[in-house]
N, C-alpha and C positions, 0 to 999 in steps of 0.2 A: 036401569034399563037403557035409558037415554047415554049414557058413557059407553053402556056394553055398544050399542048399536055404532055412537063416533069410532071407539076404537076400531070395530067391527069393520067402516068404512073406510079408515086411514088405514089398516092394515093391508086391505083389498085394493086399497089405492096403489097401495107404496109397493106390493107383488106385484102389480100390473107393469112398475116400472120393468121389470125384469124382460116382459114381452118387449116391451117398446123399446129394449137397449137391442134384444136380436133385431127387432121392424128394421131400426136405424141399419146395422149393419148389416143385415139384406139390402136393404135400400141403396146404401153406399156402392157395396156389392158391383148389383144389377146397374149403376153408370158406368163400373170398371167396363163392365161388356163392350158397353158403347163407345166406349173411347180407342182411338189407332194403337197400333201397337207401340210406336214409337213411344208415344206417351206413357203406355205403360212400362214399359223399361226404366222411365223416368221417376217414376213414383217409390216414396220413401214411406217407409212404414214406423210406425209411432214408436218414439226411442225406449228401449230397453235397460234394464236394471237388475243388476245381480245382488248393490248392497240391500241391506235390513230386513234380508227374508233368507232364510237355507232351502226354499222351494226349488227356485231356480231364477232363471230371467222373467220379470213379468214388466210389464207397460208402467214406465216412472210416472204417470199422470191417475193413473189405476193404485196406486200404492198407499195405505193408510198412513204413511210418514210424507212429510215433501221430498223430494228426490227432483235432484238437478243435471242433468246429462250434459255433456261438454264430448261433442265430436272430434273427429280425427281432423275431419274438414277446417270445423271452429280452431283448430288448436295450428293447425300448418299456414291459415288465414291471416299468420302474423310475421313481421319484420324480425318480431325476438325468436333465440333459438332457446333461452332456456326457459323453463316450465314453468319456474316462478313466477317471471314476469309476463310471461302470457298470462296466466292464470288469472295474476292482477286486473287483465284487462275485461277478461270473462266471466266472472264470477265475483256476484256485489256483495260485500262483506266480506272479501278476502283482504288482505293488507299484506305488501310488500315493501316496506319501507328501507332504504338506502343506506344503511350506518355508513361512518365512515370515521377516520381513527376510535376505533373503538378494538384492534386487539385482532383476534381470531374471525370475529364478526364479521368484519370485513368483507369474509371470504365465507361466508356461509350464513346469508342474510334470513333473518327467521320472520319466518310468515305467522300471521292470525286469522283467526276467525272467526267472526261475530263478534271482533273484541277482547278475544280469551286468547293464554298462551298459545304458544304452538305446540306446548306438551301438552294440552289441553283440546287435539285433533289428535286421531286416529287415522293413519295412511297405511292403507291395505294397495298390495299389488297382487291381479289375479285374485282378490281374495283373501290374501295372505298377509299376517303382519308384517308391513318395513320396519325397517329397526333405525333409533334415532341417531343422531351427530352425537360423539363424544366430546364436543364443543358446549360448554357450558358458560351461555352470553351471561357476563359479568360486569361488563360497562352497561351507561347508562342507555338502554337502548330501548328500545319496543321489545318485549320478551325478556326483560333482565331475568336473571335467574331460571332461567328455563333451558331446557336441549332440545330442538325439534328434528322433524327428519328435513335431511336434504334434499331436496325435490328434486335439485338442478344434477341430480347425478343419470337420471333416467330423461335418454334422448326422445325427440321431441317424433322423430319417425317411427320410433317403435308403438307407438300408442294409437289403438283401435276408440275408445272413449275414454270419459273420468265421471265417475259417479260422483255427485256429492250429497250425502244426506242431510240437511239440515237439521239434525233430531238429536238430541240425549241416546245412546246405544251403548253404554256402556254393560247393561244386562245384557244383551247379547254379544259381546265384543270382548269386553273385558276394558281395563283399566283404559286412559285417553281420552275415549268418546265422547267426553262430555260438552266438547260445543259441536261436534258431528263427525264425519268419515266423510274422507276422501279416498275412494276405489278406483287403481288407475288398473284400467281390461286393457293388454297388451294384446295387437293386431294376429290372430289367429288363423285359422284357414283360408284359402282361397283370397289371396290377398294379390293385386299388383307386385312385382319389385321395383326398386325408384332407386334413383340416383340426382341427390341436389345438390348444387353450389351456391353460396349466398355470401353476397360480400355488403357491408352497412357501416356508416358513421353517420356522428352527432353533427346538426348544423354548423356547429363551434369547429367540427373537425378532427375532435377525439375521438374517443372512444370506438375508434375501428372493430369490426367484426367481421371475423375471415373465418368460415365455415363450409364442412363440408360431409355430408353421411351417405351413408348406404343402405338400402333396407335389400335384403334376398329374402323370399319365400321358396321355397321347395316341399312341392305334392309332396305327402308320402300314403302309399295302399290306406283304403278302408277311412277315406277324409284326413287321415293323420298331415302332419305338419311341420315343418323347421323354419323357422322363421329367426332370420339372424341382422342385427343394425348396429353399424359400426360408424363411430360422429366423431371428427375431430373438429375443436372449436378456440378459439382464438379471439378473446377479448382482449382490445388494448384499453388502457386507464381513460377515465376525466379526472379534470380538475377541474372544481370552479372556486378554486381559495380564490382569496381576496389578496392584496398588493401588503407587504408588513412594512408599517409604517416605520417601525422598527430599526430597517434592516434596506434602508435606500430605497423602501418602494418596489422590491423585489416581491415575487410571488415564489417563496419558497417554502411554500408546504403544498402536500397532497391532502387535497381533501376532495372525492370521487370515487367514482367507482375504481376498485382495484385491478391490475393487472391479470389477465388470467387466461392461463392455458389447459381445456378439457379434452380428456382424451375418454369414451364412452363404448361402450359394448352393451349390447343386450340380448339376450335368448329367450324364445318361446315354442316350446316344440310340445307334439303329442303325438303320441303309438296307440296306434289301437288293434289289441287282442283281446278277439270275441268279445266280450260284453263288458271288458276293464277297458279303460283308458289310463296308460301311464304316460306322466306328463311331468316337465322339468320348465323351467324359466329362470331367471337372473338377470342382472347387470352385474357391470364393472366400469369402476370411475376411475381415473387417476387424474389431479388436479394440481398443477403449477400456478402460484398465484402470489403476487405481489402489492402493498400498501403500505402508505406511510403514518409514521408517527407524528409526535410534534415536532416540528422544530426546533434545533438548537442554536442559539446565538453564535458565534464568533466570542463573545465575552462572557455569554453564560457560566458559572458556577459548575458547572457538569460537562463543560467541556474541556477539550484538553489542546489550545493551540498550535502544538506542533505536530499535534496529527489531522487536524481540524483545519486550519488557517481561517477558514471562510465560515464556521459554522457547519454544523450537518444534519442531516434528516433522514434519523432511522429507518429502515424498512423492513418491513415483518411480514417475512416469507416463506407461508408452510409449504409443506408438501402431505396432501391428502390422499388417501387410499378407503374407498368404499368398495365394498361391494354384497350382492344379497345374491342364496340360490335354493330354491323351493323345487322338491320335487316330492312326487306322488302318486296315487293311483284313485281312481273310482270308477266307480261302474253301479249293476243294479240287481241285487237280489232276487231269485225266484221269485217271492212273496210283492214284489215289487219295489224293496224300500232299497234308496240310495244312498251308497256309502261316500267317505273321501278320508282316505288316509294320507297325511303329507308330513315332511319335512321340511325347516326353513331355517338357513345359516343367514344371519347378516353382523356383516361386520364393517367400522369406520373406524381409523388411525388418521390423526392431525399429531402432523410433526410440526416443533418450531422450531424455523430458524429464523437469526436477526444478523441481516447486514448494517455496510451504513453505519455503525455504533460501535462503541466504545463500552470498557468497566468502566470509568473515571477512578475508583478507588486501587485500581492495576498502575495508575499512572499512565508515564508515557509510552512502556510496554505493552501496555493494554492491545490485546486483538481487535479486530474492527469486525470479525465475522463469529458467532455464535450459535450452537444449539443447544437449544433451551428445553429443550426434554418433550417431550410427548402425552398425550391421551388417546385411550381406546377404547372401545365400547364394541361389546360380542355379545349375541342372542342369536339362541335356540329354540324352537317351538315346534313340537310335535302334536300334531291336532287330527283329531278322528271326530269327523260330523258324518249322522244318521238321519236321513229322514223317508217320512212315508204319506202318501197322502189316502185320504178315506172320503172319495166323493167330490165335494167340495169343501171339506174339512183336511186341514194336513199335521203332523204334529212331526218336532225334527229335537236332535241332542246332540251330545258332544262332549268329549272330554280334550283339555290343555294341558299342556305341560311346557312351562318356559323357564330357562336357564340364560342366566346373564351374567355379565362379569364387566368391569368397567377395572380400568387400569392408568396410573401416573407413572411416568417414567420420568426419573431427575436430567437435568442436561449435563454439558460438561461444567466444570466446576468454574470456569470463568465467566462462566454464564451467571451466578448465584453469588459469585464468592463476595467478601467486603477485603479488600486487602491491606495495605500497610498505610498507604498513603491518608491520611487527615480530611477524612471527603465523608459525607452522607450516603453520595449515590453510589451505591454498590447493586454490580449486578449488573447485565445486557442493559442500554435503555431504547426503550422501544418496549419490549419485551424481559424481564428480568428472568432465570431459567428456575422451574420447579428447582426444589432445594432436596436433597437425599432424604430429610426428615417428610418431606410429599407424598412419597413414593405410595403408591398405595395399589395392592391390588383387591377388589371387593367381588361378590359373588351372593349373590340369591338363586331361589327357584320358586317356581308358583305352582300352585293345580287347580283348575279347574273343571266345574261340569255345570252345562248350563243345555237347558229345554225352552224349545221353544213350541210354538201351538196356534194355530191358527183355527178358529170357527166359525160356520156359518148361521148365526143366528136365522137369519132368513134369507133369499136371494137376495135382500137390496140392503143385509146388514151384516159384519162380519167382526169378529174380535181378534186380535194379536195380542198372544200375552207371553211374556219372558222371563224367565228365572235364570240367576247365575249363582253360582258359588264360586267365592276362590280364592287360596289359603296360601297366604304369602310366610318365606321363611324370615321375613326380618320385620312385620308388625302383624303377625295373627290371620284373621280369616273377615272376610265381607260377605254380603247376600244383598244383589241386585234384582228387581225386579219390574217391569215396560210391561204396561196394558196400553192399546190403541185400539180404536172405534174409527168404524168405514160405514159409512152411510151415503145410498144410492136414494135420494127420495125422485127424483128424478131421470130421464135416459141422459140430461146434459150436465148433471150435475151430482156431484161427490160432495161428499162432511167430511170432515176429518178429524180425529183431536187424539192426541197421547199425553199420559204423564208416566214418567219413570224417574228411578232414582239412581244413583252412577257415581263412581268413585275415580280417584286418579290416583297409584303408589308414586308415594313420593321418590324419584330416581334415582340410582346410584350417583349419578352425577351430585347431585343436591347433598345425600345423606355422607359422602367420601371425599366431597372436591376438599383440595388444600392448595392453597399455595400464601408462598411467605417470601418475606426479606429482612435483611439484616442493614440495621441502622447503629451507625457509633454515638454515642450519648457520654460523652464525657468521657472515662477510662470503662463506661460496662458496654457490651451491646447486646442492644435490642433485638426484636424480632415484632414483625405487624405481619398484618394480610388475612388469610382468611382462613378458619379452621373447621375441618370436619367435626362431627356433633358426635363423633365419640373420642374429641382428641380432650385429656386430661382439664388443658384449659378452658376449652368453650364447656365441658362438662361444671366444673366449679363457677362458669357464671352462666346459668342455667338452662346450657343445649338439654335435650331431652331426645330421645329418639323419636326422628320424626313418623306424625300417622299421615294414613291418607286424606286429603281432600276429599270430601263428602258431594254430591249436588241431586239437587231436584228440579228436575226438568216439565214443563207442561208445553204441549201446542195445540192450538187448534187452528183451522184453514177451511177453504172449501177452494174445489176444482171446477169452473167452470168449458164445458167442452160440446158446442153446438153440433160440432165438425170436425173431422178427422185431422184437417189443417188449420182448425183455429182452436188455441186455448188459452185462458186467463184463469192463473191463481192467485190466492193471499193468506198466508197464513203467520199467527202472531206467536211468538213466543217470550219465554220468562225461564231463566237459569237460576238459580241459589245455589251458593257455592260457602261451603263453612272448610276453615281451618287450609285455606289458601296457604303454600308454604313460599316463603319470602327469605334475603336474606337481610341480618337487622343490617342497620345504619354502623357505622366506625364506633364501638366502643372504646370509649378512652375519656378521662375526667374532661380534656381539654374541646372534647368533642361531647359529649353530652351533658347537658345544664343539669346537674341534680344526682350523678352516679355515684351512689351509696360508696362510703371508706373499705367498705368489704370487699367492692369490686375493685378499687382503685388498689385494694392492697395486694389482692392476687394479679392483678397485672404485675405491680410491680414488683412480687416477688418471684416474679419468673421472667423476669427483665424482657417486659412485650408492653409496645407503646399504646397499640392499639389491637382490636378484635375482631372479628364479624364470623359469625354464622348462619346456617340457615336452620329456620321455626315456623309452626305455624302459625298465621299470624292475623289472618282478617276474614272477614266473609264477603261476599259479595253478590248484588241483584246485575247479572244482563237482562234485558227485555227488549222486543224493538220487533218490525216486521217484516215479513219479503212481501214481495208483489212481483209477478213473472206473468211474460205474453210473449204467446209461438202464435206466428203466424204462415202459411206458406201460401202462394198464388201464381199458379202455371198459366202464364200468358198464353204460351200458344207450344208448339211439338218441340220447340227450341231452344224457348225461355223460360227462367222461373226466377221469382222474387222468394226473399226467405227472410223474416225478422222475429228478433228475439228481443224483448225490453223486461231488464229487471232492474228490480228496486230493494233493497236494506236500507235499514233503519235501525240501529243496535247502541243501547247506552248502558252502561256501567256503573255501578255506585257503591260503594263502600256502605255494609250497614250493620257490619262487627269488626271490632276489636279485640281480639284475645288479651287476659291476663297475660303481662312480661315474668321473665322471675324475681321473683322478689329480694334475690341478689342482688340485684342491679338495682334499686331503688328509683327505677324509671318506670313509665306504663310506655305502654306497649306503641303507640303513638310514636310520643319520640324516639321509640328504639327502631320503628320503621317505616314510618310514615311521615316524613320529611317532604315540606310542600316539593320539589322534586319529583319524588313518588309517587307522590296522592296526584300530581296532574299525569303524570305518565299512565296510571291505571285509567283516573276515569274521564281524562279529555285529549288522552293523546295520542290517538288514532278517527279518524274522519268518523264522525257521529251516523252519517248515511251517505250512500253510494246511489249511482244509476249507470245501465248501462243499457247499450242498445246498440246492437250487432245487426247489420243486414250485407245481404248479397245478393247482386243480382247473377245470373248464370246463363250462356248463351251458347251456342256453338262455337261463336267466334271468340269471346273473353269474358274474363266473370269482372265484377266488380264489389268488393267491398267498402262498407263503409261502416267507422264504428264511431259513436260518441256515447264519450263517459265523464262522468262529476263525481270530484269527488270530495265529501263534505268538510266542515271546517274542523280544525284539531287547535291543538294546545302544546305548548313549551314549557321551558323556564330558561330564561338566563339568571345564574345566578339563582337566587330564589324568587324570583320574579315573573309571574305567569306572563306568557305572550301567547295573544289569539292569530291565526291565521286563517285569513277566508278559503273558503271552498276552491276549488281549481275543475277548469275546462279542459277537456283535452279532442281531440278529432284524430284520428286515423283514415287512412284511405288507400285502399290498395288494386292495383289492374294486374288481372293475367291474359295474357293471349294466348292461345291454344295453336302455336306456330305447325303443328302439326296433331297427329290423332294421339299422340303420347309424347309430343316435345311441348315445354310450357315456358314462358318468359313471364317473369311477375315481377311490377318493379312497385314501391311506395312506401307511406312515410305514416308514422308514427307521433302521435302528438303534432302534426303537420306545422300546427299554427306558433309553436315554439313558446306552449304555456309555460310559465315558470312561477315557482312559489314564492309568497311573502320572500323580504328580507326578514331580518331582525328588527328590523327598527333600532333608534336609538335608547338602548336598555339597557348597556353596559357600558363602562369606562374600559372595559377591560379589552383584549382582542378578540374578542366576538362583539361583533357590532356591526351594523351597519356598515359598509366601504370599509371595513375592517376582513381580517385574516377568513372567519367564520365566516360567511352573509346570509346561510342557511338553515335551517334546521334540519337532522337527520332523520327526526318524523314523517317529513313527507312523504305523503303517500304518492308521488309520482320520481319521488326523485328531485335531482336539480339539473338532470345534462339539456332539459331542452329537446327540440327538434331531433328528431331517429329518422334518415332513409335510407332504404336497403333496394337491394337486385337479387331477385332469383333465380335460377335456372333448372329446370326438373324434368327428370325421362324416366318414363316407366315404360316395365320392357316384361 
């Protein structure tokens, strides 16, 4: 009796909250009245959210998952023009880390989050699957063995918000999701058109940035829309090598940001007839960009001095072509329920070429300019989502269908070749060119159909629950499924908690890449490098075909929100991740301590010095937490103050080992988990972030101010872990408002000219200390230092 009555009274308690959320917003309401008008002009409404619900837009602080909004404003409020490295600045637990001779990388720097690949995010535009880089990072970098999408192809004015989920979503999404989604809303209706110039260098004096874009809107009848931004952008190099002791004290290598010329387009238009909307969007990238290799001595073994005299230093200069274009219709059923049928093309081509170099094994003939053959990646996705709502109850579906194809093309043959001359190095150096035996073209499709559902247990409790299916043609069929719980006990306060389970298909990238070189070995030659998991050899020492990455996701949070302009959340989560796909370490006796005579004897009877593929290979825990605070505070009819502080916390650990094959007569450790490795997963990205964005806003000029931390990470020289402390950084920017639509905005970027750890003394080698290297390419800031820019902007 006594339980029935508590319940009886918490139940009555916790409905009542329901009254007391309408009281409040009455309440808020009825000061609107009161306030000038000017003010209310002023007034911004609580940011909206299209990811992790097929409902439609609802209030990201209202949403059973965390969801993180990143404005138009937040995103132009910066010195940088490309998306990555804003993003870096804006959102904690992202990771933008600098590679640098590291190959293709270079030039299409792959982002994390929460610690996880970057094939391990999901980037939706409009909605819409982006399709990844057919660049697949191979050096030793953040993201080894992974393809992520390129952000930096879509301009920075085409962009209305950027959703970020911080949730498991892969039952509703499909493969990726599993450290979250990134939805970037392209600028829509009734939008300004603008026109900006923006010119920036590094304190040091590099790295110039000369930019400049266009955004037009044009009405069309019935709210329709064209909306077209067109950016050309102009990054010059850093260097910050060190002096080679080597070579007179000379700085003759590049090590920096690479050279780069972007040229950008982007479309978002919408027709509206009667009760459809047909709508189309895209970009187009095309990207010029240059970086250098190692250096080559003057007396080096691989050089050739009479085409040399001095030594020389490769450059590896592709030429990129992206682009994506999604178009489609929806509208709304008599019975009420909302359709969207669409279409989505994207595609990415990385061509190599290599200046600057030599064959060595050509001799003195040898060409100095090469192409080195190319990669491509194409996807199509045709998706039909349905949904309807019943009350305060909604329930939504959908069927997928995606088509891919990933392509190697060989270069020209001097690119590859080994020729007559008595030399090792054969092939471009810098870059060595795909071999005809590469070539490869591959091809999957997928299907899926997933339901989603939303209930109202009671006003102040609600459940989201998600099913996916979806049956891949090259490893079978998965079944995903996401339950979340929203709890009001409160009018100021939210619950929150999900667990779902989420998969990743391992890539064409991953299950097809190849690439090789030929080595002379006495009177036979060899071949090394890397081979796809269904080529004959990596088959005999025991590729398998690979499965997908498995995870289990859980979160729980709560929202606290007094006021319309103030709110504080925190919510903690935990990842597991089984059958992580990796590629093993250099198979070869000389290279692995203990590799069974079976394996040394199929190397050797297919005359291949060494091996490497990709397996599944480990499991892993992330866990760690956010912590976010919006604040806003209208001085007076003219001013407003606006602060945002967020917090991650995100660690990694290794807590399986898969079985190796038992060809190999190694465990699976040695074959990929090489101290190198193991710090690169779980200490080689900043442990925790902060960040805190404010602005003030006037009639006369706005003022920003951003400070960000970001926490301590890990190396290796050699096999040798090196710790690196945390890094401060400060940003600060003024615009004047020289007129009612002319702006001047000038300021600097990491202002105070932080710069990371050296090396320390930790090698003999030329990474050291006042040595060649003096950085690591982990940082998460970089090494150029001091960024200040000038803006100039008119919207008309």
């Amino acid at each position: 009796m006594r339980r029935s009555l508590k319940l009886s009274i918490i139940l009555t308690m916790l409905a009542g909250t329901a009254f007391a959320a309408q009281e409040k917003a009455v309440r808020e309401s009825n000061e609107l009245y009161e306030r000038p008008l000017d003010e209310l002009v002023s007034i911004e409404t609580q940011a909206k959210a299209d990811v992790g619900s097929r409902e439609g837009a609802r209030d990201a602080l209202d949403a059973a998952v965390p969801i993180d909004v990143i404005t138009a404003e937040q995103l132009e409020a910066s010195g940088y023009t490309e998306l990555g490295k804003v993003l870096s600045k804006l959102i904690p637990g992202f990771n933008l880390p600098r590679p640098s001779i590291t190959d293709g990388t270079d030039h299409v720097p792959p982002f994390t989050l929460r610690g996880l690949n970057p094939d391990q995010v999901l980037v939706l535009v409009n909605g819409k699957r982006q399709h990844q880089s057919s660049l697949l990072n191979m050096n030793g970098t953040i993201g080894r063995g992974s393809s992520g999408v390129d952000l930096n192809t879509i301009p920075l004015r085409s962009i209305e918000r950027i959703e970020v989920l911080r949730d498991g979503a892969a039952a509703q999404y499909g493969s990726d999701a599993i450290a979250g989604i990134i939805n970037i809303i392209l600028k829509g209706h009734d939008q300004p058109s603008s026109l900006t110039g923006s010119y920036g260098s590094t304190f040091k004096g590099d790295g110039r940035m000369r930019q400049g874009d266009t955004f037009l809107s044009v009405a069309l009848p019935e709210d329709g829309y064209l909306n077209l931004t067109a950016e050309a952008r102009d990054r010059g190099p850093t260097n910050r090598a060190g002096a080679d002791a080597r070579d007179s004290y000379r700085i003759n290598t590049h090590f920096g940001d690479a050279d780069t010329q972007d040229y950008l387009l982007a479309l978002n238009t919408a027709v509206l007839r009667g009760d459809t909307t047909y709508y189309l969007h895209g970009s187009f990238n095309r990207r010029l960009s240059s970086a250098g290799a190692f250096y080559r001595l003057k007396d080096d073994e691989r050089n050739i001095q009479t085409i040399y005299p001095n030594g020389f230093l490769p450059r590896i200069e592709p030429k990129i072509l992206d682009f994506s274009l999604s178009s489609g219709a929806k509208g709304v059923l008599d019975n009420g329920t909302t359709w969207d049928l669409s279409y989505t093309l994207g595609y990415n081509e990385f061509k190599f070429y290599v200046n600057n170099s030599l064959n060595r094994s050509l001799g003195p003939t040898s060409p100095t300019s090469f192409y080195s053959g190319a990669t491509s990646y194409l996807q199509q996705v045709i998706n039909l989502d349905l949904a309807k709502k019943f009350g305060s109850h909604s329930v939504a579906g959908g069927l997928e269908y995606r088509l891919e194809r990933y392509r190697i093309s060989s270069g020209d043959e001097a690119s590859y070749v080994l020729g007559s001359f008595h030399d090792w190095a054969a092939g471009a150096q810098g870059f060595g060119g795909f071999m005809p035996e590469n070539r490869v073209t591959a091809k999957r499709d997928s299907f899926a159909a997933y339901l989603d559902a939303k209930y109202a247990l009671f006003p102040w409790m609600t459940v989201d629950g998600a099913l996916r299916y979806e049956q891949y043609s090259d490893f079978s069929s998965t079944i995903d499924g996401k339950l979340a719980l929203r709890i009001r006990p409160t009018e100021d306060l939210l619950l929150r908690t999900s667990a779902s389970t989420g998969f990743r298909a391992p890539s064409l990238t991953q299950s097809n890449y190849s690439s090789t070189a030929m080595v002379r070995n006495g009177a036979e030659i060899d071949r090394w490098g890397y081979f796809n998991v269904n080529h004959p050899v990596a088959r005999a020492l025991g590729a398998t075909d690979l499965k997908p990455e498995k995870s289990l996701h859980f979160t729980s949070g709560v929202v606290y929100q007094p006021r319309s302009n103030f709110s504080v959340s925190a919510d903690y989560f935990i990842t597991w991740i089984d059958d992580r796909i990796m590629p093993t370490g250099y198979i070869a006796a000389w290279n692995l301590s203990g590799l069974s005579p079976q394996a040394a004897a199929i190397l050797s009877s297919n005359n291949i010095d060494g091996a490497v593929y990709f397996t599944n290979a480990i499991g892993t825990r992330t866990n760690g937490f956010d912590l976010r605070l919006n604040y806003t505070h209208t001085l007076d009819s003219s001013s407003r103050l606006k602060l945002t502080g967020a917090y991650n916390r995100s660690e990694t650990k290794i807590t399986k080992v898969n079985a190796a094959p038992s060809i190999l007569g190694v465990d699976m450790t040695s074959l990929v988990l090489d101290p190198n490795t193991r710090v690169t997963i779980e200490n080689g990205q900043p442990v925790d972030s902060f960040k805190l964005w404010t602005k003030y806003e006037s009639r006369l000029f706005d003022a920003v101010f951003n400070l960000n931390r970001f926490g301590s990470y890990s190396s290796t020289s050699g096999y040798d872990k090196v710790d690196f402390s945390a890094l401060w950084t400060v940003d600060l920017e003024f615009t004047w408002h020289l007129m009612k639509n002319v702006n001047i905005t000038v300021g600097g970027e990491n202002i105070l000219d932080a710069m990371p750890d050296t090396w320390g003394q930790t090698s003999d080698s030329v990474i050291g200390a006042g040595k060649i290297i003096q950085y690591s390419q982990y940082s998460p800031i970089g090494y150029n230092g001091a960024y200040y820019y000038a803006r100039l902007g008119f919207r008309f």
